[in-house]
C-alpha positions as CSV (number, residue, x, y, z in Angstrom):
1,X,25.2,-27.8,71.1
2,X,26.4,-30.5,68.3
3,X,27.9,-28.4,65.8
4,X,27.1,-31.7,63.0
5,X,23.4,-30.7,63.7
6,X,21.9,-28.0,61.2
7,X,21.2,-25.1,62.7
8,X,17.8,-22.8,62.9
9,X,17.2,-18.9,63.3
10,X,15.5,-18.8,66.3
11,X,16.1,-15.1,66.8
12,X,18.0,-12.0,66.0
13,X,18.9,-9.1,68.9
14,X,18.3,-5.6,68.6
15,X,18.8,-2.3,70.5
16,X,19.9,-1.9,73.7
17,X,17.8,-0.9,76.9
18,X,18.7,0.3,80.1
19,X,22.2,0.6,81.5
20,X,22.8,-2.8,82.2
21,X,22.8,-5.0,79.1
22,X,19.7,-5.6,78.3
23,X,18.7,-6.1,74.6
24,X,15.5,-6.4,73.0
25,X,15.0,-10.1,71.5
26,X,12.9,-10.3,68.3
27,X,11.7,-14.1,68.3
28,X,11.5,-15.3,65.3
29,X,9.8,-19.0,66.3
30,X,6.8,-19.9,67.8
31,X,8.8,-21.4,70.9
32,X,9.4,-18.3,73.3
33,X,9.7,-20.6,75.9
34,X,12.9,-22.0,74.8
35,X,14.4,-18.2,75.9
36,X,15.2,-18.9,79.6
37,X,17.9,-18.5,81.8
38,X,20.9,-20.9,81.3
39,X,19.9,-21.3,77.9
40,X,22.5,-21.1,75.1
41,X,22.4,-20.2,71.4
42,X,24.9,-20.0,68.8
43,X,25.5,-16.5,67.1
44,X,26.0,-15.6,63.8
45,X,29.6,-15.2,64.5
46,X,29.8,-18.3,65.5
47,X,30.1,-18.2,69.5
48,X,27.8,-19.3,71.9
49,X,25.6,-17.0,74.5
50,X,24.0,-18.0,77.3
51,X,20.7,-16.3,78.3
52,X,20.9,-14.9,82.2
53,X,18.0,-13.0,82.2
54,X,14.5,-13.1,79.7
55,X,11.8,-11.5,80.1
56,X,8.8,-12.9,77.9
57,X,6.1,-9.5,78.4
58,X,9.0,-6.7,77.5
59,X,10.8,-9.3,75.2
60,X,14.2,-8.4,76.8
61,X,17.0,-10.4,77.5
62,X,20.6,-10.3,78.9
63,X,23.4,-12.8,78.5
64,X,26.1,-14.1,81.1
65,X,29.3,-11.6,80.2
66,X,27.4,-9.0,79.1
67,X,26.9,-6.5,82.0
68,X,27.3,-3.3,81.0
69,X,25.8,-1.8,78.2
70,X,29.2,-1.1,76.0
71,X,29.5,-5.0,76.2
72,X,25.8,-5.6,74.9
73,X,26.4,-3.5,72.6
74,X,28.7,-6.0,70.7
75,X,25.9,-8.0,70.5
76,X,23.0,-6.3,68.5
77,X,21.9,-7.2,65.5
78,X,23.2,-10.8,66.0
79,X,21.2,-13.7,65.0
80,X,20.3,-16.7,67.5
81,X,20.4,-20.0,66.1
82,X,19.9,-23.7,67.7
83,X,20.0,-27.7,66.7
84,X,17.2,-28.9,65.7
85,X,18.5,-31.6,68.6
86,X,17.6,-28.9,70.8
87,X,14.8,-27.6,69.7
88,X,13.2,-30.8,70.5
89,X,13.9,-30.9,73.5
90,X,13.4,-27.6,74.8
91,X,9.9,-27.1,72.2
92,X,6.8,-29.3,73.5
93,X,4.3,-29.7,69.9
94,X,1.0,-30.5,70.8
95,X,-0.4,-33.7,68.6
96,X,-0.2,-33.0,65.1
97,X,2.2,-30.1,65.4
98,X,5.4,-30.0,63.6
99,X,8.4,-28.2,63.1
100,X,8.7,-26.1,59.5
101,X,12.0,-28.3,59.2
102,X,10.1,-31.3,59.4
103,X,7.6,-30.4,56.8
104,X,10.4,-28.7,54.4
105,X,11.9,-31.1,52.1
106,X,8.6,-33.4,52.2
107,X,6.6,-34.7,48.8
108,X,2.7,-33.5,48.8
109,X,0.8,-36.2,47.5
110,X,-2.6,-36.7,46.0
111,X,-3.5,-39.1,43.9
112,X,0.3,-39.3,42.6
113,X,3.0,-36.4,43.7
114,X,2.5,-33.4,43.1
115,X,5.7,-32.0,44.2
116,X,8.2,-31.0,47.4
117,X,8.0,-28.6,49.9
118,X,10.3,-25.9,49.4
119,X,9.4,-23.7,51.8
120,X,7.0,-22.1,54.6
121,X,5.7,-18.8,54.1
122,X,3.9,-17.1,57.5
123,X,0.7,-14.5,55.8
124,X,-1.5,-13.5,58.2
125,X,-2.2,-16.2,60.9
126,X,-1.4,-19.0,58.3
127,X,1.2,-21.0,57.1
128,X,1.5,-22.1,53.3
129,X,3.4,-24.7,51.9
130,X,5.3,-23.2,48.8
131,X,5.5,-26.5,46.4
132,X,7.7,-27.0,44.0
133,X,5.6,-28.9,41.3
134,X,6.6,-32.6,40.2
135,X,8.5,-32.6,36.9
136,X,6.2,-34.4,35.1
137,X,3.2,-31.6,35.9
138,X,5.9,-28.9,35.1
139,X,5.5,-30.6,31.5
140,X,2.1,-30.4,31.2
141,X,2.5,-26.7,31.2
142,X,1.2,-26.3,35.3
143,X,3.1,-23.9,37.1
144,X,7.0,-24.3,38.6
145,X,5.5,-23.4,42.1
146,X,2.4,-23.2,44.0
147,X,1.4,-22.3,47.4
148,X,-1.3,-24.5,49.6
149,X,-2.5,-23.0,52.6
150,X,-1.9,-25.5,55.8
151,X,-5.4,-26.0,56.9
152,X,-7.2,-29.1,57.4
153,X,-9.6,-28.2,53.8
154,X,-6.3,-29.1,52.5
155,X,-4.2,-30.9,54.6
156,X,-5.4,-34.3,55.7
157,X,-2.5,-35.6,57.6
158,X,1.7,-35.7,57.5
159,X,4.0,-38.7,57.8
160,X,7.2,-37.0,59.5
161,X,8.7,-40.7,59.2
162,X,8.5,-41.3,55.7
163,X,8.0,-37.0,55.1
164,X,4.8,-37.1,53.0
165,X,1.8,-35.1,53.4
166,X,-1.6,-36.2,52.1
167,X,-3.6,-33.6,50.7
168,X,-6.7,-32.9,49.4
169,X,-7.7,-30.5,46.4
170,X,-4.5,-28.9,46.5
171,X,-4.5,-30.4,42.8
172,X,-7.2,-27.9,42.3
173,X,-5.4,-25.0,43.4
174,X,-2.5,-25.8,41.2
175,X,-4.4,-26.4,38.1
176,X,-5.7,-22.6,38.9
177,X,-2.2,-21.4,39.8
């Protein structure tokens, strides 16, 4: 792992099972598949584990070291983190699939900018883009923030080069924000 490379919460462990170190992984990414054996992850105490066993149905997992369940124990409530290096090399995106950190940070525009991405927020079974409104909009009394669901009625299409998404009507929802 490149420690220059930002990191990402990929997942954080909880209790123990069994006798022999297992520990329940709570995933917090759409990637499970990046959980495998000989896969490493840095912890929120800043060392690195190494996954020796996962299993994806029980969402269990054991790491190299960590045999017995007194040693495992050390481990729970630890968060998993990973590059984004990594994660693209170990997540495969389907076309026009991208990562939250590729969207975060990026200007919506339509018909002129109307703001950056600050974050992603999960409800239900979609994701919405919480915008923080250009300055110029914040003037004419529109809201600080606004959220835009990321569906295709809105979304038209991203440019992860120069980190712009084209939208449609999201104008709309802002005006009735």
């Amino acid at each position: 792992m490149n420690d220059n490379d930002e990191l990402i919460q990929v997942a954080k462990i909880g209790r123990l099972v069994g006798l022999k170190g297992e520990l329940k992984l709570n995933i917090h990414c759409d990637f499970p598949e990046q959980f495998h054996p000989r896969a490493s992850f840095l912890t929120s105490k800043n060392f690195k584990l190494t996954i020796s066993s996962f299993s994806p149905v029980k969402k269990t997992v054991s790491f190299e070291g960590y045999t017995s369940r007194e040693d495992a124990a050390r481990l729970v409530n630890l968060n998993l983190f990973t590059t984004k290096e990594d994660t693209f090399s170990e997540c495969n995106l389907k076309d026009g699939e991208f990562f939250w950190f590729e969207v975060i940070g990026a200007t919506l525009e339509e018909d002129g900018i109307l703001g950056v991405v600050q974050e992603i927020e999960r409800i239900g079974s979609n994701d919405y883009l919480i915008v923080k409104t250009a300055e110029d909009l914040v003037e004419k009394e529109l809201p600080k923030l606004f959220y835009v669901p990321y569906i295709d009625r809105y979304i038209l299409d991203f440019d992860r080069d120069k980190k712009i998404i084209y939208s449609k009507d999201a104008l709309g929802i802002l005006e009735n924000s």
